[in-house]
Every structure is written in C-alpha cells, then in structure tokens.
C-alpha positions as CSV (number, residue, x, y, z in Angstrom):
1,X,-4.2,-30.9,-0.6
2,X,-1.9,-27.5,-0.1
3,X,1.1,-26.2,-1.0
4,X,4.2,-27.6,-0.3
5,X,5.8,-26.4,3.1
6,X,8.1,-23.5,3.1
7,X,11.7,-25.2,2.2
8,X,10.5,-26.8,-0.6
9,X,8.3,-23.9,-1.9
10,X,11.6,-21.8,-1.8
11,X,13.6,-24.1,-3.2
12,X,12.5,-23.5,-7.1
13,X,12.3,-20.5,-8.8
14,X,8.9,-18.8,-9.5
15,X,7.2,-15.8,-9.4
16,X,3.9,-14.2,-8.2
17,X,1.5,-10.6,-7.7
18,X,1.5,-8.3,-5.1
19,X,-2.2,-7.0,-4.3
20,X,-4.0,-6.6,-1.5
21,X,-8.2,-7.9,-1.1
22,X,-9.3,-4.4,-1.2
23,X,-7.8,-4.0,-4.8
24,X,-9.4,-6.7,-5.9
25,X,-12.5,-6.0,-8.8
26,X,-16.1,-6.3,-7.9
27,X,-17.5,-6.6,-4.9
28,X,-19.7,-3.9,-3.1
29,X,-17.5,-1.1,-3.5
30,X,-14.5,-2.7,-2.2
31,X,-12.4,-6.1,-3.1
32,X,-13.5,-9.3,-1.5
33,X,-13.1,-12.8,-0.7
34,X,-15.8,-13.6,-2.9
35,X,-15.6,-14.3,-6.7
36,X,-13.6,-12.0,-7.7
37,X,-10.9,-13.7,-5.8
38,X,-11.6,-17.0,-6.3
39,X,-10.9,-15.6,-10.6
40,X,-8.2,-14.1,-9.5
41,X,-6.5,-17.2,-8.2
42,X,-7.9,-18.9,-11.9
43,X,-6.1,-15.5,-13.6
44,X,-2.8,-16.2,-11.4
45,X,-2.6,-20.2,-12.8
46,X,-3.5,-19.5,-16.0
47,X,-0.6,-16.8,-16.2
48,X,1.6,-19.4,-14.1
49,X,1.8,-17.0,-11.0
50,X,2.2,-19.3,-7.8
51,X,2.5,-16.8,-5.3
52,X,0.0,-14.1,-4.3
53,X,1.4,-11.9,-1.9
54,X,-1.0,-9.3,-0.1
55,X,-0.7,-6.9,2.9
56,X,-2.0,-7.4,6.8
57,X,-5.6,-8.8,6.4
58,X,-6.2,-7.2,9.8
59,X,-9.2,-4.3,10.2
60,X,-7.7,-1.0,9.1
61,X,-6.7,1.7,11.0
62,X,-5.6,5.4,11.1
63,X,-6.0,6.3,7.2
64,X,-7.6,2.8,6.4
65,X,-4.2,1.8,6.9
66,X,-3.7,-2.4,7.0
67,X,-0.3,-1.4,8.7
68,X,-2.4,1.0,11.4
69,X,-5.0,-1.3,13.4
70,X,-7.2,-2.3,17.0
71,X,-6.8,-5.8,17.1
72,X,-3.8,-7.6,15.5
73,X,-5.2,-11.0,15.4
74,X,-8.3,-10.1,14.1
75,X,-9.3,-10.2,10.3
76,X,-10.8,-6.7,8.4
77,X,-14.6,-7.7,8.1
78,X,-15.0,-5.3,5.3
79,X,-13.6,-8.1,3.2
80,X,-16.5,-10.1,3.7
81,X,-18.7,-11.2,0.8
82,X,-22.2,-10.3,1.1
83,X,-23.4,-12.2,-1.8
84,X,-22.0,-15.9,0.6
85,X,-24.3,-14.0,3.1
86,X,-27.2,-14.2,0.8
87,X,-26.9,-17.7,-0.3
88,X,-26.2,-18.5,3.0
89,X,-30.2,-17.0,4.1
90,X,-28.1,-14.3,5.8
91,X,-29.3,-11.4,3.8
92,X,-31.5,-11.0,0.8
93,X,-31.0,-9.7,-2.2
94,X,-32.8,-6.3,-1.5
95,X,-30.2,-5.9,1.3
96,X,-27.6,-5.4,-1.4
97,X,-29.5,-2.5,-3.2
98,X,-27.9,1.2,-3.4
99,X,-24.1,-0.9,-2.2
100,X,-21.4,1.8,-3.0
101,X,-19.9,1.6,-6.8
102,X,-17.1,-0.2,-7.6
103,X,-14.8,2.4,-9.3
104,X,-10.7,2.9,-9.3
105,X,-11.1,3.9,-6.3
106,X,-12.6,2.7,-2.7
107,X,-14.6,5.0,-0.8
108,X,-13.6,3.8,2.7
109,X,-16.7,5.7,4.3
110,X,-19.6,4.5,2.4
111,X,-18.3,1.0,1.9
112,X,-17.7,1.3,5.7
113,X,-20.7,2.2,6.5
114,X,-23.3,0.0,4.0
115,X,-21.5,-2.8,5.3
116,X,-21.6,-2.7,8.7
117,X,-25.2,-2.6,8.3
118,X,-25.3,-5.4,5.8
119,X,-23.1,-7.2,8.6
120,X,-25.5,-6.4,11.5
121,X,-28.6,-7.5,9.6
122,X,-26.8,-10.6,8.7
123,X,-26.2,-11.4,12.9
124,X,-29.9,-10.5,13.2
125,X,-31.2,-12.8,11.1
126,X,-28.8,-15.6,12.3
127,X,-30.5,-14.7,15.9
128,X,-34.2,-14.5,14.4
129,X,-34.2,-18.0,12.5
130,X,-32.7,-21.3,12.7
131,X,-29.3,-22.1,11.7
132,X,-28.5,-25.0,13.9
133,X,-25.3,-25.9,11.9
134,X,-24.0,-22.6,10.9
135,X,-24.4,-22.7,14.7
136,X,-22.5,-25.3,15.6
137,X,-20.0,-24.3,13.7
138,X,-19.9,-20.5,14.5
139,X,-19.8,-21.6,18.6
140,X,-16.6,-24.0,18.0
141,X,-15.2,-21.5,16.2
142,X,-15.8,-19.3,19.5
143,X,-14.3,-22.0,21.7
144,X,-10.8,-22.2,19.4
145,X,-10.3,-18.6,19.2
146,X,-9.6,-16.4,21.6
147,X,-8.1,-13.8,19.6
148,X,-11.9,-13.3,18.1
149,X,-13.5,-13.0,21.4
150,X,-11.0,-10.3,22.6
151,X,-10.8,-8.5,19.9
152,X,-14.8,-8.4,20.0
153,X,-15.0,-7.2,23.6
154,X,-12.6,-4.4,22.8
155,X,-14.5,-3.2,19.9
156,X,-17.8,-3.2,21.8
157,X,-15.8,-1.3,24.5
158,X,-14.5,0.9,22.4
159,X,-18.0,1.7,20.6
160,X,-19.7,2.1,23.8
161,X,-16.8,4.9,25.1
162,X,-16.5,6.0,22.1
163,X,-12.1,6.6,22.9
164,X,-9.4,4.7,23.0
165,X,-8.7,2.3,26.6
166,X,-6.8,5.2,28.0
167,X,-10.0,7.1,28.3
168,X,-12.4,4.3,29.8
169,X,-13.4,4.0,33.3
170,X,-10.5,3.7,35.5
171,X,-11.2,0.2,36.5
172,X,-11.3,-0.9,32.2
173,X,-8.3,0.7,32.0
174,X,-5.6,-2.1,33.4
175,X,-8.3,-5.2,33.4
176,X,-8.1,-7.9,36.0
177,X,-9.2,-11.3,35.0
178,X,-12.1,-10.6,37.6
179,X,-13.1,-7.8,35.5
180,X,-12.8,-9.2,32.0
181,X,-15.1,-11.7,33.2
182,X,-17.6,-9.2,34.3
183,X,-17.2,-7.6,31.3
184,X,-17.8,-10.9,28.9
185,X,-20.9,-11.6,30.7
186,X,-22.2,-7.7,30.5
187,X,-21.7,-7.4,27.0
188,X,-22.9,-11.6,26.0
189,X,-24.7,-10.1,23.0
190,X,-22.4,-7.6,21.3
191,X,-19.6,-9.5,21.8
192,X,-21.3,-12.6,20.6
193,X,-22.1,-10.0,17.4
194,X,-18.7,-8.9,16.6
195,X,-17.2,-12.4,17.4
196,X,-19.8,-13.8,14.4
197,X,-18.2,-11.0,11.6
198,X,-15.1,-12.6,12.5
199,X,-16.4,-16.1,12.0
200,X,-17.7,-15.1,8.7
201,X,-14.5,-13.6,7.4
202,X,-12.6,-16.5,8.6
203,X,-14.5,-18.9,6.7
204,X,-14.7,-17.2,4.0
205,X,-10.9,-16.5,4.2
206,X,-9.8,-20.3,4.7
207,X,-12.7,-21.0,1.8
208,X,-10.3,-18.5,-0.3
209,X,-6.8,-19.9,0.9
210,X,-8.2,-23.6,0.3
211,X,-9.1,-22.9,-3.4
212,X,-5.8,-21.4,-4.0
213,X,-3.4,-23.8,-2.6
214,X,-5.7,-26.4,-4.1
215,X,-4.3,-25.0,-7.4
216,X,-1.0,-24.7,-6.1
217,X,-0.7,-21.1,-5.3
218,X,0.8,-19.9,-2.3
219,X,-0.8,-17.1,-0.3
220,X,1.9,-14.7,1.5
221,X,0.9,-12.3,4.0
222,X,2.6,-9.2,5.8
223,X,2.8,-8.9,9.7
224,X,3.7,-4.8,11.1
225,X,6.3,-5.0,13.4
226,X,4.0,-3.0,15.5
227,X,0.6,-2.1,17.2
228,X,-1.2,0.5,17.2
229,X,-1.5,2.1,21.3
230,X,-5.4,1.9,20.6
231,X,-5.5,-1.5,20.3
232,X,-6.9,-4.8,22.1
233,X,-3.2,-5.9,21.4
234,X,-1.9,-3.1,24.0
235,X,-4.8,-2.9,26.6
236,X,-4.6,-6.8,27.4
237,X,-0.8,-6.8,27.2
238,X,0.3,-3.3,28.9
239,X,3.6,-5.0,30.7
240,X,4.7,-5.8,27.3
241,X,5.0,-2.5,26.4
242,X,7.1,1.0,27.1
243,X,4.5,2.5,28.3
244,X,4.2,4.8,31.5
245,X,1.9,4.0,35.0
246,X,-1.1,6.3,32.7
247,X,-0.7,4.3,29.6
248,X,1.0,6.6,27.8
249,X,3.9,5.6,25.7
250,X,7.3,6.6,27.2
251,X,8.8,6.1,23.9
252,X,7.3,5.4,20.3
253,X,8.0,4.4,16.3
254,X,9.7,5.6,13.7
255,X,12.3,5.6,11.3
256,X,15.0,7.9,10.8
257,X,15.4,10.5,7.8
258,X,15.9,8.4,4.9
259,X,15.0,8.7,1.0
260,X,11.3,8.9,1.6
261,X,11.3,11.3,4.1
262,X,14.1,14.4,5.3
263,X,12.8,14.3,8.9
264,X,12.4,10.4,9.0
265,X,8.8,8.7,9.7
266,X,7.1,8.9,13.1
267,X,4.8,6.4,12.8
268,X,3.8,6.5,16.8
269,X,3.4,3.2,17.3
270,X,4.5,2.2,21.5
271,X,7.5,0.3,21.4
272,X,8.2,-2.8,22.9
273,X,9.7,-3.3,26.2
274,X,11.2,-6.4,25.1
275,X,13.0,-7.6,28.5
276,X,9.4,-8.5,29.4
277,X,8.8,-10.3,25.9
278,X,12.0,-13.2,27.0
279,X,11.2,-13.0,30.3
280,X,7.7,-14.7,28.7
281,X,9.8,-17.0,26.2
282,X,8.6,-14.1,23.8
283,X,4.8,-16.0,24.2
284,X,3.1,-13.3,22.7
285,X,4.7,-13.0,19.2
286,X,4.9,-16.7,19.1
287,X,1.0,-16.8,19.3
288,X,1.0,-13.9,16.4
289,X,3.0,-15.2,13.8
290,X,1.0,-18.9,14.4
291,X,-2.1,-16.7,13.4
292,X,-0.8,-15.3,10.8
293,X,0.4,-18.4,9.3
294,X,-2.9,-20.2,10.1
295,X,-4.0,-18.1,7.4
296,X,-1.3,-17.5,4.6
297,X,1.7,-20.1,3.9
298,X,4.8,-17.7,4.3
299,X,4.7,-14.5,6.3
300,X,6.6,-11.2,5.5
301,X,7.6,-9.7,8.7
302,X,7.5,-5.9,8.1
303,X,10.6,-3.6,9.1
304,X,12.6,-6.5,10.2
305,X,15.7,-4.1,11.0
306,X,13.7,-3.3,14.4
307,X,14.5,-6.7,15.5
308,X,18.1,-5.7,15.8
309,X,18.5,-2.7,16.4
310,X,14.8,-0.1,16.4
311,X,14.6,3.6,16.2
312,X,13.4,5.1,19.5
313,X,11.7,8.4,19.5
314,X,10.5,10.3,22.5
315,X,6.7,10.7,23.1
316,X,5.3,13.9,22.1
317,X,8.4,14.5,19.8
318,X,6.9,16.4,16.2
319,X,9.0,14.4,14.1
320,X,11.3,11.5,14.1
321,X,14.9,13.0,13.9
322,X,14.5,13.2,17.8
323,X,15.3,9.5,17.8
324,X,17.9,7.2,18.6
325,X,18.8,3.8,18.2
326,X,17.8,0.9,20.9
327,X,19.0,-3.0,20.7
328,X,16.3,-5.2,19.6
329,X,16.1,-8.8,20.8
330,X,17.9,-10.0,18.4
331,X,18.3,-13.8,17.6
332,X,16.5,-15.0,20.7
333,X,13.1,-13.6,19.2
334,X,13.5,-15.8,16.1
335,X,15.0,-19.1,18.3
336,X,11.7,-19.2,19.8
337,X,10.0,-18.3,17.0
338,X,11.6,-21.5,15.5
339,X,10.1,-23.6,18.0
340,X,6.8,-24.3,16.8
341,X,8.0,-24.5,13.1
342,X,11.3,-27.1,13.1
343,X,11.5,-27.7,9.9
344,X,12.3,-23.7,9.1
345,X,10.6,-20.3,10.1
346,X,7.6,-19.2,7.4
347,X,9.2,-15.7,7.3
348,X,10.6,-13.3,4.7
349,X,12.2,-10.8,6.3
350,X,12.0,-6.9,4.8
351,X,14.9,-5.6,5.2
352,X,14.8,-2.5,3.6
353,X,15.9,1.0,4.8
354,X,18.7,1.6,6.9
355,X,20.2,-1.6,6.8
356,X,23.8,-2.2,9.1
357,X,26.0,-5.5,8.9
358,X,24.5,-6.6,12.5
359,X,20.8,-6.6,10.4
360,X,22.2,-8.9,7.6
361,X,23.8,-11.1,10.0
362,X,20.4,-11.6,11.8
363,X,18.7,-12.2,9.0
364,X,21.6,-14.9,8.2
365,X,21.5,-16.5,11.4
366,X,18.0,-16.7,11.3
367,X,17.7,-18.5,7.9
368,X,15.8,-16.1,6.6
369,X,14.8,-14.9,2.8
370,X,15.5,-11.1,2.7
371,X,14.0,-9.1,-0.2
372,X,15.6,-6.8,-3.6
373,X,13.7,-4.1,-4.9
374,X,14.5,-3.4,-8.4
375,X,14.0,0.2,-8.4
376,X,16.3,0.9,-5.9
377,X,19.1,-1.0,-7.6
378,X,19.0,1.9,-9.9
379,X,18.8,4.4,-7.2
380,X,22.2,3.3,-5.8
381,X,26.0,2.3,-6.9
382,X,26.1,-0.8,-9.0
383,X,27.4,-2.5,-6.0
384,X,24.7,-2.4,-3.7
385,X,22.3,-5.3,-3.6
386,X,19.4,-4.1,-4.9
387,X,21.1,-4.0,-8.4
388,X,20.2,-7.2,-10.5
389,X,23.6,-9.0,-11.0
390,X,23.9,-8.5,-7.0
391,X,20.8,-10.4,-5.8
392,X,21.2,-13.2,-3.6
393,X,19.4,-16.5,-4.5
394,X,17.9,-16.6,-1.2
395,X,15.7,-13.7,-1.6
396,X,12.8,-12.3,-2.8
397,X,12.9,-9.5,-5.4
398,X,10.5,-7.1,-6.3
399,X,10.3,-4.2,-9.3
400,X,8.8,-2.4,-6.0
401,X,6.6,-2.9,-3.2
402,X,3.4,-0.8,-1.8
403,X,5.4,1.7,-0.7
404,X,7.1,1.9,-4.2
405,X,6.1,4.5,-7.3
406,X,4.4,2.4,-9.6
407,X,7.4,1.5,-12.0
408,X,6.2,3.5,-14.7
409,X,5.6,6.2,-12.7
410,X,9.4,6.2,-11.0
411,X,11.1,6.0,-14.7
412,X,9.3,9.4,-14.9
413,X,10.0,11.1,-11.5
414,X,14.0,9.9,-12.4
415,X,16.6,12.9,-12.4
416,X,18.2,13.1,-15.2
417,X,21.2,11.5,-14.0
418,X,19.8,8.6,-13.1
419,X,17.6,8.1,-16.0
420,X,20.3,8.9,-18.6
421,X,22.4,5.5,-16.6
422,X,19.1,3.6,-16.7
423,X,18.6,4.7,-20.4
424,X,22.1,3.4,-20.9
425,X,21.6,0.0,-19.2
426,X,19.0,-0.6,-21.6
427,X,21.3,0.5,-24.8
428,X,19.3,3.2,-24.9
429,X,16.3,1.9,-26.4
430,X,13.2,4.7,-27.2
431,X,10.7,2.5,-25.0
432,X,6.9,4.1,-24.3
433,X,6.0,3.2,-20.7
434,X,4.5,0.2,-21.3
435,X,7.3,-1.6,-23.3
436,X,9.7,-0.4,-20.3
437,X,7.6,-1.5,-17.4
438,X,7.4,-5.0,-19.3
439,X,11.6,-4.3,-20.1
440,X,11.7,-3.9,-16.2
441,X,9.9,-7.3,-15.3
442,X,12.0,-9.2,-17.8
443,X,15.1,-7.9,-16.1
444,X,13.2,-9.0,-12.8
445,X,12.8,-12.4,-13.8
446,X,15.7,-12.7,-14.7
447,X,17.5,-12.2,-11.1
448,X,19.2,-14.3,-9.5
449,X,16.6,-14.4,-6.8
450,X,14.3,-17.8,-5.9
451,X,11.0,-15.6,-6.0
452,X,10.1,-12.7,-8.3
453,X,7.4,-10.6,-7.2
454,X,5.6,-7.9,-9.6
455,X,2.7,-5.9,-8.2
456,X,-0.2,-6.0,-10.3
457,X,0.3,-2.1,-11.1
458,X,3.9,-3.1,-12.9
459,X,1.7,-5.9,-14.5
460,X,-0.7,-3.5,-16.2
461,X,2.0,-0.7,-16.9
462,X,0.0,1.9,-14.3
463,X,1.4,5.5,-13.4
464,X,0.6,7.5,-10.4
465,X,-2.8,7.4,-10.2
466,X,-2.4,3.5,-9.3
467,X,0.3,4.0,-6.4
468,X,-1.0,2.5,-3.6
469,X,0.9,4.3,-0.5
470,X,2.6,7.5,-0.3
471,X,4.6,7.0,3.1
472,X,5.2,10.3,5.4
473,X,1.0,10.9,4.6
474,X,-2.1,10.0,6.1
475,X,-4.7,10.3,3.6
476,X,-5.1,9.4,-0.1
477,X,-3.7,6.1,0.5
478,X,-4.8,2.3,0.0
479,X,-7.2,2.9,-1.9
480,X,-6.3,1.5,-5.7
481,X,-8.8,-1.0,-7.4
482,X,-8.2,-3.0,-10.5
483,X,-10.8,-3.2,-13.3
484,X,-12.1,-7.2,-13.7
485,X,-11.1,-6.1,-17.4
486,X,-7.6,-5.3,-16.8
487,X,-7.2,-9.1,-15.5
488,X,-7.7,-10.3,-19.1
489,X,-6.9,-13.7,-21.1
490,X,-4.6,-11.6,-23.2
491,X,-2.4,-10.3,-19.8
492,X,-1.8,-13.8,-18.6
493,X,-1.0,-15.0,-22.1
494,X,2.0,-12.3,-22.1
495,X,3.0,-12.9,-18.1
496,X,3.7,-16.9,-19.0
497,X,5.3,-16.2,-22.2
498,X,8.0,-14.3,-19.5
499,X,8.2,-16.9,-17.5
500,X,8.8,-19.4,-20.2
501,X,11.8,-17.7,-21.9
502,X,15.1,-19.2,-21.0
503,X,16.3,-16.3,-18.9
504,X,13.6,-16.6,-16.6
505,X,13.6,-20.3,-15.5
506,X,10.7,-19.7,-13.2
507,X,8.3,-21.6,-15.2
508,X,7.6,-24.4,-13.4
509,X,5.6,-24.6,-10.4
510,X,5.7,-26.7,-6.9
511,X,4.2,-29.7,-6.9
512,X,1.2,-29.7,-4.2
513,X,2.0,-31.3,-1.3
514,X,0.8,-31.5,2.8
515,X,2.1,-28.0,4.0
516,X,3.6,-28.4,8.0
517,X,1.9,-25.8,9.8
518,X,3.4,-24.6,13.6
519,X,3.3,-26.8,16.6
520,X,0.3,-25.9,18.5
C-alpha cells in the first residue's frame, strides 16, 4: 500500500517538514535511514504532517553540497545505517566503536571517513562468508541498474587518478563502448564494491519510503537542474553538453545579481547544449526524473526558470554578472517528460528568483505546482505573489526554504522599514521569537495554497545558528542536526492543534491508495 498518485495527493490541503537525512538525530555522527527516520515518519503522523520534503539524496559534492555531486543517479552512501549492517552479519558491534558524535553539527570529515571504512569492511565480509540471498538479491539489483554500475566505475576511476575525467588518460577521457568494457572487466572487484554501497543504501532507502507511505506520508525530493563537470553524468554524456573538443565548458551556471547576491551566483555548473537533448527525445532527463521518482512520490525540480530561459556565463568569468540570457527548451522538455507519467507530471516546479511572464506561462502549460515563500511576501509590494492573500491554490508555500534565514532569524535581520509593516500586519503584537515564528506558520496554513510546507527550524523556533545554507559560500553549510529531544510529544501535540483550527483546513490526510509510478 502507498500514497495516492500525484493528482489526488494535490488535490486536498495538507501540510508537511522540510529536512534533509543528514539532519536527522542519531546515527553515527550524521542522520540516517535507520531509526531515527523511521521515528521521524511516527513524529510526522502523530503531528498529522503527510509530506516530508527533503533535498537531492545524491552523494555530496563541492562543500558537502546535495546540490554539488559525481553521479546524479546515484544515492549518498553516507546515509547508510550501520546498525542494519550489523544485524544483517555485515559488521559487528566493535566496528561501531570511536563512530564520530552526534552533536548540532555534522563533521563531514570524520563521519566521511569512519564510514567509508565501516562500508568497506561491510563488502569484505559479504566477500569472506556466505550470504547467498543477500546475494541474490544484491546481483539483480546489479542487473536493473545501470545507473549504480556507472556511477561505480567512475568513482573507482576517479579514486585511482585521483582528478576529475579531464585529467585521465587520454583514451578514458571520451570512452568508446570498447573501452568501457575493458574498463568493467579491469576494475570487476572495485566496481563490484562501490556498486554494493549503492545496493545497501537503496534498500535501505525503499525500506524507509515503504514505512512512510505505508502510514500515508508522502516523500518529496529535489532534483538540481544541473551537474557537476566532474561527474559520471558529463563524462558518459559529453555531446549533451556545451562543452569544448578538451572537455572544458564553453559556457557555465549561474544566476544573475539578485537579493542574495550583488554580483549574481556562479555556480559553474556546464550548461546544457540542449539541441542535442531533443534531437534524443530529451532521453536522458527522462531516465533522471524516472529515478528520482522511483525513490520519492513528487519531485521538486530545482531552478525551474532555466527551462525557459537560463543564465549563460562565459567560462573562466570571476563572477556571474558576465552572463546573459539563453532560451531553454521550453515546453518540449516537459511534453516528453509527460510521456512516461500520463496521468500528470510528479513535479513542483521552483520558481523563484528572477521570474518573467514566459516562466509562469511554462509552468502553466506544463500543469505544474509552483511554490510561495512566505518571507518574501514581506520582502516585496503586497501585490506580489509571495504575499499570503496572493497565493495561488495550485502551489506549494513555504515560511522559507533551505536557502531561507530561519524565520526567526529573518524577523531579526528585517530593516526597520520592513519590520515596522510586518509589526503592523500583526496589529503590532509584542511577540518573543517563538510566539512569532508559531504567528508565522499560522498565517502559513492559512494560505490559499494546497500544500504548506514548514521546515523543521520554523517548527522549533531556531535562529541562525540552525540555517542550513548560506548561498554565494562554500563552506559552513549543510550541516544542521536536530536533537531526538527537540522532536517531542509535546511539539506534535501543538503542530496538529494548527492544523485542526478552522483557518487551516489541512487536517485531514489522503487516503492510501496504489501510487502510478512512470512507464518504464
């Protein structure tokens, strides 16, 4: 039994959380898809939260970024549970002595580096004893996903050179199929290695999304627009790319100045040469967004504005103001997307930033949710649509997102000005923090909007110390854990009693039902 399919889940109002596996508590230094999550999904119903929204589940890049990363497909083994491992006969218990400490904080290096070795003495064992249906199961796994075994041959390759592809051999650098082959046979063992810590955070993920859609909670993930250059993504896909006859990007990423940033983001990223993507019947996304929804029930597609129009800056430019604007592919992109889901594309669309008529009508023609963030209705003129009272019903709002100030802290960072019109929108009423941030998700639920999603922060009333990214940097970020305390009785108690006023109507949940996945 899982959750109804997308139509129907957006056709009531509800609510859920935002916040990622990594913030989850306990684990070994970092959250999990082991108990912790499994409570939180308990947490969730008993606060009568039905959708848990989270960012990319792929390995982490640049920064320990979700939204920075090697192999798009594949899923961020430092998720795994090591305690499964241990019942499993994987590991033993002394294998999880001196694990890092689970504080506010992750520490990406140790947990990094205690679990890897946890990891490889798991695969060692698994090769020393007899498992014969773990086995089975691990090799059909093998034979159904491709996307694990490339994205194992290009970490091995990438551990062995120790660089990114555009510093390999010559002959790695653009692959044949001759010399893939060659390469799958040389490296049988380590790719067979990194292949099994993707088999063991798949199962352990679809253990995870089973439980929660069991209980009638739907799991929403987050696909970035784009890939990193150092990535399996680019290497086995270079014609899909704007890159140049060395594999260097002609043009790359970014955003223009905006309110986070006076000289615009350059996130880097090579951009997409995206006559080559139709002249494919745009294959290659198609086979992305089915993974992604394999594993979560709606998808947020990250910057969606790129699709109509992107912002092209010139390699080797220091910032992004360099930039200009290039037509995206527009509607064709989502037509095909469309055909392997008929009955309506899985997809939220995040159209935020510098948003033009052509990107709403887009999003219109391509039936697709957009999303309102709270905190910037009060950035802006009454009349934009981030204000309450302007919320479409077919959208998704948020009090922020992860690239948000917690809420608490962005009623203090406020100029006066601003905070003297939000002080009057609330009659003025002498609220600490915590009774505004709780003032804040009222006026959320309240929206005219189908979902209402809160991030856990806004939940427990957090300041700065709880943001989770701080976009235009490259350190300090992602790292945010919640205390198993913080997700008490008492909390959920005081969500449902929100949901259950009048204003809200967002009470009631879906009814389970057999979700339609794509169309294989």
């Amino acid at each position: 039994m899982v959750v109804a399919s997308f139509p129907d889940l957006f056709a009531t109002r509800s609510a859920g959380v935002l916040l990622h596996i990594s913030s989850l508590p306990g684990g070994h230094g970092v959250g999990d898809l082991g108990a912790s999550a499994l409570a939180f999904v308990d947490w969730m119903v008993q606060a009568g939260l039905n959708k848990w929204q989270m960012l990319p589940l792929v390995p982490a890049g640049a920064g320990h970024s979700p939204y920075s990363s090697w192999a798009s497909l594949a899923g961020n083994v430092q998720m795994i549970d090591l305690q499964q491992l241990v019942v499993l006969g994987l590991l033993s218990a002394s294998d999880l002595q001196n694990a890092p400490s689970n504080g506010p904080q992750v520490d990406f290096e140790a947990v990094g580096k205690f679990k890897n070795h946890a990891l490889r003495r798991a695969f060692s064992t698994y090769k020393e004893k007899s498992f014969p249906q773990l086995a089975q199961v691990f090799e059909r796994f093998r034979s159904d996903a491709d996307w694990a075994n490339e994205a194992a041959l290009y970490a091995v390759l990438k551990n062995k050179h120790g660089s990114a592809w555009r510093n390999w051999p010559k002959q790695l650098q653009k692959p044949t199929r001759e010399v893939l082959s060659a390469l799958f046979q040389e490296h049988a063992s380590e790719v067979e290695e990194e292949c099994f810590f993707q088999f063991l955070f798949e199962t352990q993920w679809q253990k995870l999304r089973n439980y929660a859609n069991r209980q009638g909670v739907a799991l929403v993930g987050d696909i970035p627009i784009y890939v990193d250059l150092d990535s399996a993504d680019v290497w086995l896909n270079q014609e899909l790319f704007e890159l140049d006859d060395e594999g260097q990007p002609k043009q790359v990423s970014g955003v223009p100045p905006d309110n986070f940033s006076a000289s615009g983001q350059l996130w880097g990223h090579p951009v997409y040469k995206w006559e080559a993507h139709e002249e494919e019947g745009f294959a290659w996304w198609r086979r992305r967004l089915r993974r992604c929804v394999d594993q979560t029930d709606v998808v947020r597609i990250d910057h969606f504005r790129g699709f109509s129009a992107y912002w092209s800056v010139p390699f080797g430019s220091p910032d992004a103001t360099t930039g200009r604007w290039v037509e995206g592919p527009g509607l064709k992109l989502f037509e095909a997307l469309r055909q392997d889901f008929p009955d309506g594309l899985p997809v939220i669309a995040e159209d935020l930033g510098d948003i033009d008529e052509a990107v709403l009508q887009l999003k219109k023609n391509a039936g697709l949710p957009g999303m309102c963030v709270l905190q910037f209705g009060f950035s802006a003129n009454e009349d934009a649509v981030h204000h309450p009272k302007n919320h479409p019903e077919f959208s998704v709002a948020y009090t922020g997102t992860h690239d948000n100030e917690t809420t608490v802290q962005w009623r203090q960072s406020l100029s006066e000005e601003s905070h003297l019109a939000l002080s009057a929108f609330f009659a003025h009423e002498n609220l600490s923090d915590e009774s505004f941030a709780w003032k804040f998700i009222e006026l959320l639920f309240s929206s005219p909007s189908r979902w209402a999603i809160v991030p856990l922060q806004d939940f427990l009333a957090l300041g700065k110390e709880a943001r989770m990214n701080f976009p235009s940097t490259t350190s300090g970020n992602w790292s945010w854990r919640a205390s198993g305390e913080s997700l008490s009785i008492e909390l959920a108690a005081q969500i449902r009693g929100y949901l259950q006023a009048e204003a809200s109507g967002r009470w009631q949940m879906p009814v389970p039902a057999q979700r339609k996945t794509s169309q294989s």
